[in-house]
C-alpha positions in Angstrom: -59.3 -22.7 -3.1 -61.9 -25.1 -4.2 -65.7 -23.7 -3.6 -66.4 -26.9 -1.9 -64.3 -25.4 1.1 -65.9 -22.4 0.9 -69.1 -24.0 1.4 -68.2 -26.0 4.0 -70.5 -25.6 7.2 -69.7 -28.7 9.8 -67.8 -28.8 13.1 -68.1 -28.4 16.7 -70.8 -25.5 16.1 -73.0 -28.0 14.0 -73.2 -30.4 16.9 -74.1 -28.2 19.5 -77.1 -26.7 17.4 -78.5 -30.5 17.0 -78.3 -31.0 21.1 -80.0 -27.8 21.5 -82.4 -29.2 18.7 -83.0 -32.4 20.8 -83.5 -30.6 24.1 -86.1 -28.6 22.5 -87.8 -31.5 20.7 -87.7 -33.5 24.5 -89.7 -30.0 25.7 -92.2 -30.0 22.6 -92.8 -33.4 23.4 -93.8 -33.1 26.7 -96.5 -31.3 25.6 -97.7 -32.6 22.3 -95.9 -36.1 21.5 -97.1 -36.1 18.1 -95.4 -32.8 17.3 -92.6 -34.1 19.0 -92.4 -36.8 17.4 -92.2 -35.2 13.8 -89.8 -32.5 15.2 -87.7 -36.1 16.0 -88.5 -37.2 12.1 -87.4 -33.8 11.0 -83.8 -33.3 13.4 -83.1 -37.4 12.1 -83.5 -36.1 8.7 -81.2 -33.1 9.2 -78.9 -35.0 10.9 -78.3 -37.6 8.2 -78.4 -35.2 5.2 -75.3 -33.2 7.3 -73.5 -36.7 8.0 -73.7 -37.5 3.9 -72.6 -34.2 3.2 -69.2 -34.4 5.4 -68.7 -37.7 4.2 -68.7 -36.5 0.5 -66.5 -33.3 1.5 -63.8 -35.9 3.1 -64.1 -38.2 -0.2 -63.5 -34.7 -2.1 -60.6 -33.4 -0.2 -58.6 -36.4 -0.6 -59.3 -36.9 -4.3 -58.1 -32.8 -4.4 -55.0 -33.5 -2.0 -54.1 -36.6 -4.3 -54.2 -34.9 -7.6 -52.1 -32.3 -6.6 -49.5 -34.3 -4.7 -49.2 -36.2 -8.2 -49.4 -33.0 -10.0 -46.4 -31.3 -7.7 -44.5 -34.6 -8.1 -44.7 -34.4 -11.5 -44.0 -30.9 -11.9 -41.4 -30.7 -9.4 -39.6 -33.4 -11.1 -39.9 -31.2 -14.5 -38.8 -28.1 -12.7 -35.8 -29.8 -11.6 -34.9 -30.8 -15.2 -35.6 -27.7 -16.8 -34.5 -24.9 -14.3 -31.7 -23.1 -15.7 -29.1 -23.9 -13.0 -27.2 -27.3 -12.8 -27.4 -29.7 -10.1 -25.0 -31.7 -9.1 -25.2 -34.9 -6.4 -21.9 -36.1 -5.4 -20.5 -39.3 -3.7 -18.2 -39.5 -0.6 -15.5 -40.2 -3.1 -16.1 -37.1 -4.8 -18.0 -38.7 -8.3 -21.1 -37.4 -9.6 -24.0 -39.3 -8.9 -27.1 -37.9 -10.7 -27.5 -34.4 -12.5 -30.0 -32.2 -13.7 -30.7 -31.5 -17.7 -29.1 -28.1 -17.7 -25.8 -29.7 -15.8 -25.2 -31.6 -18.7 -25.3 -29.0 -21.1 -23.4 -26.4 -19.2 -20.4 -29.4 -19.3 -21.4 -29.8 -23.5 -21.7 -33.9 -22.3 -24.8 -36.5 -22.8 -24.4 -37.7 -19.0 -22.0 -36.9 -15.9 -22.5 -39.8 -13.4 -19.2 -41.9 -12.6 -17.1 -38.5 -13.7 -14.8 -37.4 -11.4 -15.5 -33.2 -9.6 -11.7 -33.6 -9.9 -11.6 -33.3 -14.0 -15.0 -31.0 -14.2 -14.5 -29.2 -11.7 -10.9 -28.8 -10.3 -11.4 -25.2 -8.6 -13.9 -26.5 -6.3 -12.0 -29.2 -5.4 -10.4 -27.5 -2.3 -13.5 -26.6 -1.0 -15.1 -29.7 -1.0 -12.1 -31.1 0.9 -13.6 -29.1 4.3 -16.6 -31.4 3.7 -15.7 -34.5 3.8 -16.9 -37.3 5.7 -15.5 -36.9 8.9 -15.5 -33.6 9.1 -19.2 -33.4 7.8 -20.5 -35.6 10.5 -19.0 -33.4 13.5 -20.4 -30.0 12.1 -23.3 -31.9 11.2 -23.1 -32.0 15.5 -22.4 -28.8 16.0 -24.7 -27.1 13.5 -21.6 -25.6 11.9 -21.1 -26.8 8.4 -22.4 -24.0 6.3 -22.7 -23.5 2.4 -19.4 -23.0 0.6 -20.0 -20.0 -2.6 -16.8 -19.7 -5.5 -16.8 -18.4 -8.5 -15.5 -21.1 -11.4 -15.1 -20.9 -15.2 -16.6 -23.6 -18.1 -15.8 -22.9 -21.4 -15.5 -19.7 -21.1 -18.7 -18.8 -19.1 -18.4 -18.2 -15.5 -20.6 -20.0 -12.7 -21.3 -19.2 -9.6 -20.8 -22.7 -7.8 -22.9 -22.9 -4.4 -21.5 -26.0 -2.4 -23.8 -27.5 0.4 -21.7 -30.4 1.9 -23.9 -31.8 4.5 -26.4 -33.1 1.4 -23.1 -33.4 -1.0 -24.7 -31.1 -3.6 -23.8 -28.6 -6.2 -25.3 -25.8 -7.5 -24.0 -24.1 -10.8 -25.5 -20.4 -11.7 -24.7 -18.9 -15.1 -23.4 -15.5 -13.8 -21.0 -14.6 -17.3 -23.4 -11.4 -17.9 -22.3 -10.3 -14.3 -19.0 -10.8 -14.2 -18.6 -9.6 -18.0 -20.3 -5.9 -16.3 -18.5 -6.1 -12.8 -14.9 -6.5 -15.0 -16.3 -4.1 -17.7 -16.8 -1.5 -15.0 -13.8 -2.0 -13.1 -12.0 -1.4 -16.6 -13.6 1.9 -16.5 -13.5 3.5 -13.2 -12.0 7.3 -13.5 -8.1 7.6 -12.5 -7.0 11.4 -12.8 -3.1 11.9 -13.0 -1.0 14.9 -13.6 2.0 15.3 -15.9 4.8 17.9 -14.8 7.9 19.3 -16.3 9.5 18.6 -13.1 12.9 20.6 -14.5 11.7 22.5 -17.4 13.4 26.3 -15.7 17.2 24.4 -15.5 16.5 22.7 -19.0 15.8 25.8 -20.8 18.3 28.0 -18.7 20.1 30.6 -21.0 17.9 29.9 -24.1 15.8 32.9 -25.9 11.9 32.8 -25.9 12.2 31.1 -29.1 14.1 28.5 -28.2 12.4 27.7 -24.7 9.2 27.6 -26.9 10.5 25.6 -29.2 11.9 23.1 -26.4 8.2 23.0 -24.4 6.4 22.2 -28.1 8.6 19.4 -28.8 8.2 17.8 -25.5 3.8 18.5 -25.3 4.0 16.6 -29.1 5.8 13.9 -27.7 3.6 14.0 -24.1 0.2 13.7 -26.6 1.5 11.5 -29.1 1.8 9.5 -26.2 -1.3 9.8 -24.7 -3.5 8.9 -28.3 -1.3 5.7 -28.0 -2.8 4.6 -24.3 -6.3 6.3 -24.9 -5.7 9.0 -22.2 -7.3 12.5 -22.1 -4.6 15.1 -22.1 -5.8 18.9 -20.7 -2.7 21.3 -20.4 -3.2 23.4 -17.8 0.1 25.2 -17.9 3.4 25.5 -19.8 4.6 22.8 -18.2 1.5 20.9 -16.3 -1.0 18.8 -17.9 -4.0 16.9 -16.5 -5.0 13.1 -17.5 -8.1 11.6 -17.8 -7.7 7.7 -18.0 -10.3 4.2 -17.6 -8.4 1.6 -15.1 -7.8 -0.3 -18.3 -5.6 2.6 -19.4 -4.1 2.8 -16.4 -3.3 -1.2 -16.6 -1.6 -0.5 -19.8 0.4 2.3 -18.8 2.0 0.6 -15.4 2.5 -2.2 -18.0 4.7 -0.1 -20.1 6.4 1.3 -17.1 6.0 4.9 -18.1 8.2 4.4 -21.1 7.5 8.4 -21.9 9.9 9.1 -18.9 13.1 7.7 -20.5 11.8 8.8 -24.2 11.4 12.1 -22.9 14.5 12.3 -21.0 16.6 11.0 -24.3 14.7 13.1 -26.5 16.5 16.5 -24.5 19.8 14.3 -23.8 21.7 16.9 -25.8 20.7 19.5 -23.7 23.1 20.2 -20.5 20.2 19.4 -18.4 18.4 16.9 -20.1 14.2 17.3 -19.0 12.3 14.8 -17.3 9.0 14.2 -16.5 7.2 13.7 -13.3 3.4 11.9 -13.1 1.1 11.7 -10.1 -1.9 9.0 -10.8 -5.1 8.3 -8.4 -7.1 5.6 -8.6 -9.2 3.5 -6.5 -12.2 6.0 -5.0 -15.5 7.3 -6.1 -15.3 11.0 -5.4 -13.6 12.9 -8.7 -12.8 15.6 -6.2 -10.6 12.8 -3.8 -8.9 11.5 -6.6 -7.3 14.9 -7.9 -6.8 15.5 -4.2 -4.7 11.7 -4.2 -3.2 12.7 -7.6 -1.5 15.8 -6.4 -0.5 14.0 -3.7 1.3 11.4 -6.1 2.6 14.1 -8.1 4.5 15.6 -5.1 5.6 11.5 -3.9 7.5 11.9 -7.4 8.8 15.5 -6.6 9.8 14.6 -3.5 11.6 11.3 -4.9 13.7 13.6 -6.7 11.3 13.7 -10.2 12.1 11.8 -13.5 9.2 9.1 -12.2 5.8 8.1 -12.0 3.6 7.8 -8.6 0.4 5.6 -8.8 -1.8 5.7 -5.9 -4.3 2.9 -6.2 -6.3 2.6 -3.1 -4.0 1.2 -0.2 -1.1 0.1 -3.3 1.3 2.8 -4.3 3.6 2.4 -7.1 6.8 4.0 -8.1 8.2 3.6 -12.2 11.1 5.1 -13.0 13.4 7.5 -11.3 16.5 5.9 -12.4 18.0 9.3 -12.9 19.6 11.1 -9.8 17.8 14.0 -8.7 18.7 17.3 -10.7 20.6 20.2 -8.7 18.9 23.3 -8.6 21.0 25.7 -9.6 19.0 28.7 -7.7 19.0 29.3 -4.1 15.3 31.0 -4.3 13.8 27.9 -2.2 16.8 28.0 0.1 15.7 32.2 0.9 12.0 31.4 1.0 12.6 28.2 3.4 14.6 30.2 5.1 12.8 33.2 6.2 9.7 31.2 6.6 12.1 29.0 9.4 13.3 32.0 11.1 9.4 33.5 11.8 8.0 29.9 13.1 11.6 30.3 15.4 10.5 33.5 16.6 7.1 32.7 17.0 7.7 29.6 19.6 8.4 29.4 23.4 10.8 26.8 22.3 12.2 24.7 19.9 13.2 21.1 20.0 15.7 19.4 17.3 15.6 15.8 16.4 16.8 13.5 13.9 16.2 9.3 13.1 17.1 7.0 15.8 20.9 6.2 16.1 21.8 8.9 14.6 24.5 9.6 12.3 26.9 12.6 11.4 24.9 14.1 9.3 21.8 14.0 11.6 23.7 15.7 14.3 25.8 18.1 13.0 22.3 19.5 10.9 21.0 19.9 14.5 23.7 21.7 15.8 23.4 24.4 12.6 19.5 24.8 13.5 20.3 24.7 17.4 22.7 28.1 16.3 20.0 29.6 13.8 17.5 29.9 17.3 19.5 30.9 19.4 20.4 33.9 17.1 16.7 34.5 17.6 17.4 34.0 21.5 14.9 31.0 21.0 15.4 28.4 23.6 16.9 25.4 21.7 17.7 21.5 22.3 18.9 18.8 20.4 17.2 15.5 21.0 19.7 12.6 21.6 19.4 8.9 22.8 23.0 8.7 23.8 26.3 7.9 22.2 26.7 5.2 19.2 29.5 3.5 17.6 28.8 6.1 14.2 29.0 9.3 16.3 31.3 8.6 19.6 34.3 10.7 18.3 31.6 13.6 16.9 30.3 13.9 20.8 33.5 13.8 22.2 34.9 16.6 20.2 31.5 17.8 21.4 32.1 17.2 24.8 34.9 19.8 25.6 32.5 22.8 24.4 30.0 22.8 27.7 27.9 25.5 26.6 27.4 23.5 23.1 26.9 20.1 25.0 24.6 21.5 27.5 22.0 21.5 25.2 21.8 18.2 24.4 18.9 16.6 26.1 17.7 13.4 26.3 13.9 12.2 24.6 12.1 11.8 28.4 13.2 15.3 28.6 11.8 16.9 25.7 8.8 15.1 26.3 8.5 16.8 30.1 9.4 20.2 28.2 7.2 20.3 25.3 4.2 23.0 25.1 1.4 24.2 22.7 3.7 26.6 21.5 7.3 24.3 20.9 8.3 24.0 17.6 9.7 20.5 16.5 12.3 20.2 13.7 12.9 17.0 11.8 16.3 16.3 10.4 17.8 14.0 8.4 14.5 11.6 8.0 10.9 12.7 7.3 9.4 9.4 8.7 8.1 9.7 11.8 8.2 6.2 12.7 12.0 6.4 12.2 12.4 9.5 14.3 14.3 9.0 17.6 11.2 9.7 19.7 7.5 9.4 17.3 5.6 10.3 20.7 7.5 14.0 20.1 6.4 14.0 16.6 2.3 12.8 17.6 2.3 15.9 20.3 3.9 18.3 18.7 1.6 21.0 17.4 4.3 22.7 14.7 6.3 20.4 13.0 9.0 21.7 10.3 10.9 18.4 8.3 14.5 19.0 7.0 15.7 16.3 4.9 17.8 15.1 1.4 16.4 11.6 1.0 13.7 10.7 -1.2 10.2 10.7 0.0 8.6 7.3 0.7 5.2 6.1 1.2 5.3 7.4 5.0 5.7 11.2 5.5 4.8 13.6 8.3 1.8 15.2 6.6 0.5 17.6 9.1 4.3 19.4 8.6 3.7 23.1 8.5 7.2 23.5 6.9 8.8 20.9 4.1 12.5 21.5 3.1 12.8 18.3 1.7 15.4 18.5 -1.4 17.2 15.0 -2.9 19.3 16.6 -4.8 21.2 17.4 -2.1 24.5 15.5 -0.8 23.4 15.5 3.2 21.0 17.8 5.5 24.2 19.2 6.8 24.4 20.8 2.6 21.0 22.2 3.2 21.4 23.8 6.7 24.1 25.1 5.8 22.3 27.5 2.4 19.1 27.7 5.2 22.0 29.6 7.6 23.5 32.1 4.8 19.7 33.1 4.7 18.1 32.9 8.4 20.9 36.0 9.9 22.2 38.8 8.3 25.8 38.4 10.1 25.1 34.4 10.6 28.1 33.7 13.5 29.3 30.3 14.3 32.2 28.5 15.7 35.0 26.7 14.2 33.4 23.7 16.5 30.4 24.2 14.9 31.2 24.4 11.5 33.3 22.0 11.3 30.4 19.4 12.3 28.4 20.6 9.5 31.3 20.3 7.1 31.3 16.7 8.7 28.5 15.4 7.4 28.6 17.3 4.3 32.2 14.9 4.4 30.4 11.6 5.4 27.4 11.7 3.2 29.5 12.6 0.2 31.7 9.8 0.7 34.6 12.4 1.0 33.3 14.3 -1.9 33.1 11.6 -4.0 29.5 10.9 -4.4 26.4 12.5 -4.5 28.1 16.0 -4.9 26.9 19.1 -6.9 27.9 23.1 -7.3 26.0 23.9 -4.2 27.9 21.0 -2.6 31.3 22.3 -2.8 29.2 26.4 -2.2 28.4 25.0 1.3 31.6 23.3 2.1 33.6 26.4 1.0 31.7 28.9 2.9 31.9 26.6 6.3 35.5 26.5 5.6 35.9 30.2 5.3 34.3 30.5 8.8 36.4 28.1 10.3 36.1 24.3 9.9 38.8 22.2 10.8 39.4 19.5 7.8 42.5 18.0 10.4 39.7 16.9 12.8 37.3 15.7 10.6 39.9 13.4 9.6 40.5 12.9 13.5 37.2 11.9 13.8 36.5 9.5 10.7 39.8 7.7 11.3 38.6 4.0 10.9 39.5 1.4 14.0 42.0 -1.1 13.2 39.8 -3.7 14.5 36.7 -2.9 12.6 39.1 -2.7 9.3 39.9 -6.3 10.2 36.3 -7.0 10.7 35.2 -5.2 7.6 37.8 -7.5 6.2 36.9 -10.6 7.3 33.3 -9.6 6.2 34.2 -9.4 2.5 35.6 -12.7 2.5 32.5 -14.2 2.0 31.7 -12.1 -1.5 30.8 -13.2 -4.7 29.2 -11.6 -7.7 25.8 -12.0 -9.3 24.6 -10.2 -12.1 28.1 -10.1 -13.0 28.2 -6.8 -11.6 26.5 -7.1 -8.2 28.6 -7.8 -4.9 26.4 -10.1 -2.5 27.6 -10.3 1.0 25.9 -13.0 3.5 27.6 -13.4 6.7 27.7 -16.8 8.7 24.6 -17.6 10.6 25.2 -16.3 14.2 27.7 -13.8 13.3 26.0 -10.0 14.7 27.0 -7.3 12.9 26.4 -3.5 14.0 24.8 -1.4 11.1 27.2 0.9 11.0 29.8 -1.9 10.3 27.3 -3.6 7.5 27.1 -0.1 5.8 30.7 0.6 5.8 31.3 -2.7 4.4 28.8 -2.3 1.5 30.9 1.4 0.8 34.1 -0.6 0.8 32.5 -3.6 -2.1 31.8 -0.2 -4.5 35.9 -0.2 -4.3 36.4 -3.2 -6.1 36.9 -3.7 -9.6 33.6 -4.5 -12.2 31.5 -3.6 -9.2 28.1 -1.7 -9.9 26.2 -2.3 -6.7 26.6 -4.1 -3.9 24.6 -5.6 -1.1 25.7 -6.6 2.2 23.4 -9.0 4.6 23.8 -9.8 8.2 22.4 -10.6 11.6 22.2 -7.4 13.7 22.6 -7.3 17.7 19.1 -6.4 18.5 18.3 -9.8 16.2 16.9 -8.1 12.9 18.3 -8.8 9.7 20.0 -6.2 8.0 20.4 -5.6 4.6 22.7 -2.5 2.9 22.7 -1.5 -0.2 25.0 0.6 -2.6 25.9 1.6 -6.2 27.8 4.2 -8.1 24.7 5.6 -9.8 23.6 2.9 -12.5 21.5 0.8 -10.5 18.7 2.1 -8.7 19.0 0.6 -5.0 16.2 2.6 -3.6 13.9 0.9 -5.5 15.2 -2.9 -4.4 15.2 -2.1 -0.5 11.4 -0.1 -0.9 10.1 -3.3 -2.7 11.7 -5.1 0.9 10.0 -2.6 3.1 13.2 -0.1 3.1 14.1 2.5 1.7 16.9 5.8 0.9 18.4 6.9 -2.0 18.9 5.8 -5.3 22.4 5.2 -4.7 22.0 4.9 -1.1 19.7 2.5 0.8 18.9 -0.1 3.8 15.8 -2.2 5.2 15.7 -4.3 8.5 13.7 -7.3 8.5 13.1 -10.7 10.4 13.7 -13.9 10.2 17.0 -15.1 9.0 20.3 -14.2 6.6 18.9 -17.1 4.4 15.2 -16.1 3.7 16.7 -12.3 3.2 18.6 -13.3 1.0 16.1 -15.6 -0.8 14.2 -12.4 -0.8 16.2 -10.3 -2.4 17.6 -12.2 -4.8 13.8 -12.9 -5.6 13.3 -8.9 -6.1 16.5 -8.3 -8.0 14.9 -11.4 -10.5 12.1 -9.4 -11.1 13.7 -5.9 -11.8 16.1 -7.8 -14.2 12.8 -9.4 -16.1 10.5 -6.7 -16.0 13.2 -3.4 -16.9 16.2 -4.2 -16.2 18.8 -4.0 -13.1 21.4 -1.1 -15.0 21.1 1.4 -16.9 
């Protein structure tokens, strides 16, 4: 501040001293005039000296406030030139009207005005489109046009464009050093992943130490000569575990290459009877080192649970599945079966109670399981039910063969009723699905405290995580396979009827496609022993007898059938045409019949309203992996999804997904 305005001493104060000085003069001169008189001389004096000075500090203060108004102008005007940011003022019809300095130079051009924002600036474009003249003048009205921030690229620097369209300007910040450090770091962001020889003990099965040694060291060379090529930190933890330490860019590069060490590893061992595979769990996506390994593990046992032979990337809310074009290896040793088995048969004994329940509208499979782990409690003289909704079209023969046997039928109960009769101490088994939003009744699954999942299909994204027991196995043909080994373990003298068995032999029947798919040793081990107790084969065949009706259906169905992919069969039925799932599946089963015929995929309108879409190959397509990618899911050979909308955008869909399997790895093996 200028020291004249410091000095300053004038105001309202000032003039009340000179009153007081004139009352005291008028008193003086009362008594002396002549004093009074020079008091007067002296006070005029005062007065005039005090009215020159003011009027010199008013002369002074505009003189200061005029200089620097000039000075501002003229430096504002320079600042505006120079800053390092561009401005940009735009017309109504979207051409520049007048720039800064640095504008033109971020654009490499002597002058902007008349150019389009259309041809320099196309990405901002959109934005500018909520500002235009119409719409600027109402939320100019209602105070709610606001400042519109996007991120655009100039010759290879990045700017950070800051629109205000209520004065038509444009800001441009130089932000490339930012962006270069925010991409740099996402680049290098930890992801922790674990490698597995997911079948190393049936691979190496009758071979000496030397061998098996030699087997491990020629898969770890190929495992590291691997990792050098994608710059990933190998640790082996065990014979047959390793641990990876990887950037995101590494990561990038590996889902890139879709895991190609899965089908060089697998062809590496192809001579063997069993060749090996490989399974990977990869996290990604949080800060804590700790919660990645935790997500990695979890990965790694996505991939198990898939069956192995594939690679699981969890990546914050994304998680991705390469590989697994193999079907799931049979284990040859019923160690799991015992271990599952004993620990079933203490959480049975343990519980008030124990309630049974498979996916909604269940199947064969799904039913007859129940009815082998309804017998394994009641061994126990556990009070046991089986959760049903009532009869469908897949199961009405299986419940009236049912039917005649009272005592059996009796402990069927409906979902309202398991609800009323659940307790603390009720133990809920999960067949035939480990999906709890596919389960027949989810509210029994959210109040259950013990929870115990039997299932053959291949774990998905969704899985009952707070199970205390997991007998989930993909290898096998059908739950009724795995009840079955559970059984020959859970009793010493394991007792049940011919009624009984032959409903487990009945899914074992359905699910293998009459022992035509999906079938291993242990298969045809489970079958023989429930035939050696008692099964019926005659009314099996009673009850999978196909309707003469439905055959025509079926029939008419297929009519509509072409091929893509040369070896694909595509089924879309007529819009309006409501088809029951059970009659889409069968029809899809019927297409792998026909000659040339890899896969096949059936679409049609279902009569709740949902579109429905099966899927089925003999093996050298993965169909799991084209019915996840549309919200399904199942097995590799074996899969459905329901969506909405219409036969025409599911098909668009899929033929969309089949398009990019083909381009990125290709739909056969």
């Amino acid at each position: 501040m200028p020291k004249f305005l410091q000095r300053r001493w004038h105001g309202y104060h000032t003039v009340w001293a000179f009153l007081l000085m004139l009352v005291l003069i008028i008193i003086v001169s009362s008594y002396n005039w002549v004093l009074g008189v020079a008091s007067l001389f002296l006070a005029g004096t005062l007065c005039f000296s005090m009215l020159q000075a003011e009027l010199s500090f008013r002369r002074n203060l505009v003189e200061y406030i005029n200089g620097l108004s000039f000075r501002i102008k003229r430096v504002e005007g320079e600042a505006v030139s120079m800053l390092p940011l561009g401005i940009i003022l735009y017309s109504e019809d979207r051409t520049v009207e007048w720039h800064n300095r640095n504008a033109s130079d971020i654009f490499s051009r002597k002058t902007l005005v008349g150019e389009e924002l259309q041809e320099l600036l196309p990405g901002v474009v959109p934005a500018l489109a909520a500002g235009g003249p119409v719409k600027r003048e109402a939320a100019r009205d209602t105070g709610a046009l606001k400042d519109v921030r996007q991120e655009i690229t100039v010759d290879d620097r990045y700017y950070q464009a800051v629109i205000i369209p209520s004065e038509r300007m444009l800001y441009l910040y130089d932000i490339t050093e930012l962006v270069v450090l925010r991409e740099r770091y996402e680049e290098e962001k930890l992801a922790i992943g674990i490698v597995m020889m997911d079948n190393l003990d049936e691979a190496a099965q009758g071979m000496d130490d030397q061998q098996r040694t030699s087997l491990i060291a020629k898969v770890a060379s190929e495992i590291t000569e691997w990792s050098k090529q994608f710059e990933v930190y190998l640790r082996r933890l065990s014979s047959e575990r390793y641990l990876m330490l990887l950037n995101h860019r590494s990561l990038q590069a590996l889902e890139e290459s879709r895991f190609v060490i899965l089908d060089e590893v697998r062809e590496m061992t192809a001579d063997l009877k069993v060749p090996m595979t490989l399974s990977i769990g990869l996290a990604y996506g949080t800060e804590s080192a700790s919660e990645l390994g935790a997500l990695a593990q979890s990965s790694l046992d996505m991939a198990l649970g898939r069956g192995g032979d594939q690679a699981a990337v969890k990546a914050g809310q994304r998680l991705s599945f390469y590989g697994g074009k193999s079907n799931a290896a049979e284990k040859r040793t019923r160690v799991r079966a015992r271990v599952i088995a004993h620990a079933l048969r203490d959480l049975m004994q343990e519980s008030d109670k124990v309630l049974i329940m498979g996916h909604r509208t269940p199947d064969i499979d799904a039913i007859g399981a129940s009815i082998g782990l309804l017998k394994a409690a009641q061994m126990y003289n556990v009070e046991a039910s089986i959760v049903t909704e009532g009869p469908n079209p897949s199961i009405t023969r299986m419940l009236e063969q049912i039917k005649r046997d009272e005592e059996l039928y009796s402990n069927f109960i409906t979902t309202e009723q398991a609800l009323q009769m659940m307790t603390e101490h009720t133990l809920l088994i999960v067949v035939d699905t480990h999906k709890a939003s596919m389960t027949m009744e989810p509210r029994l699954v959210q109040y259950a405290s013990r929870i115990v999942v039997v299932d053959h299909h291949r774990r998905g994204e969704e899985f009952i995580n707070d199970a205390v027991l997991v007998y989930l196995e993909p290898y096998a043909s059908s739950t009724c396979e795995l009840v079955t080994e559970l059984l020959q373990y859970i009793h010493d003298k394991i007792k049940l009827s011919p009624l009984e068995a032959t409903m487990l032999l009945a899914g074992i029947t359905v699910d293998t496609k009459h022992f035509a798919l999906h079938t291993g040793s242990r298969t045809f081990e489970a079958a023989g022993f429930l035939r050696r107790i008692g099964a019926d084969t005659i009314l099996i065949q009673r009850m999978l007898k196909e309707d003469l009706q439905e055959y025509i259906s079926k029939a008419e169905i297929i009519k509509h059938a072409r091929m893509v992919y040369d070896h694909i069969a595509l089924v879309v039925t007529s819009p309006g045409m409501k088809i029951p799932q059970l009659l889409i599946a069968q029809t899809a089963d019927t297409l792998l019949g026909m000659t040339n015929v890899v896969a096949s995929f059936v679409i049609s309108e279902r009569p709740d309203g949902l579109i429905g879409i099966s899927a089925r190959s003999l093996g050298r397509m993965n169909v799991q992996v084209v019915m996840e990618k549309l919200g399904g899911g199942g097995h590799l050979s074996n899969a459905a999804v329901q969506l909405e909308g219409t036969c025409k955008e599911a098909e668009a869909r899929l033929l969309e997904v089949l398009a990019e399997i083909e381009a990125k790895e290709g739909l056969f093996e």
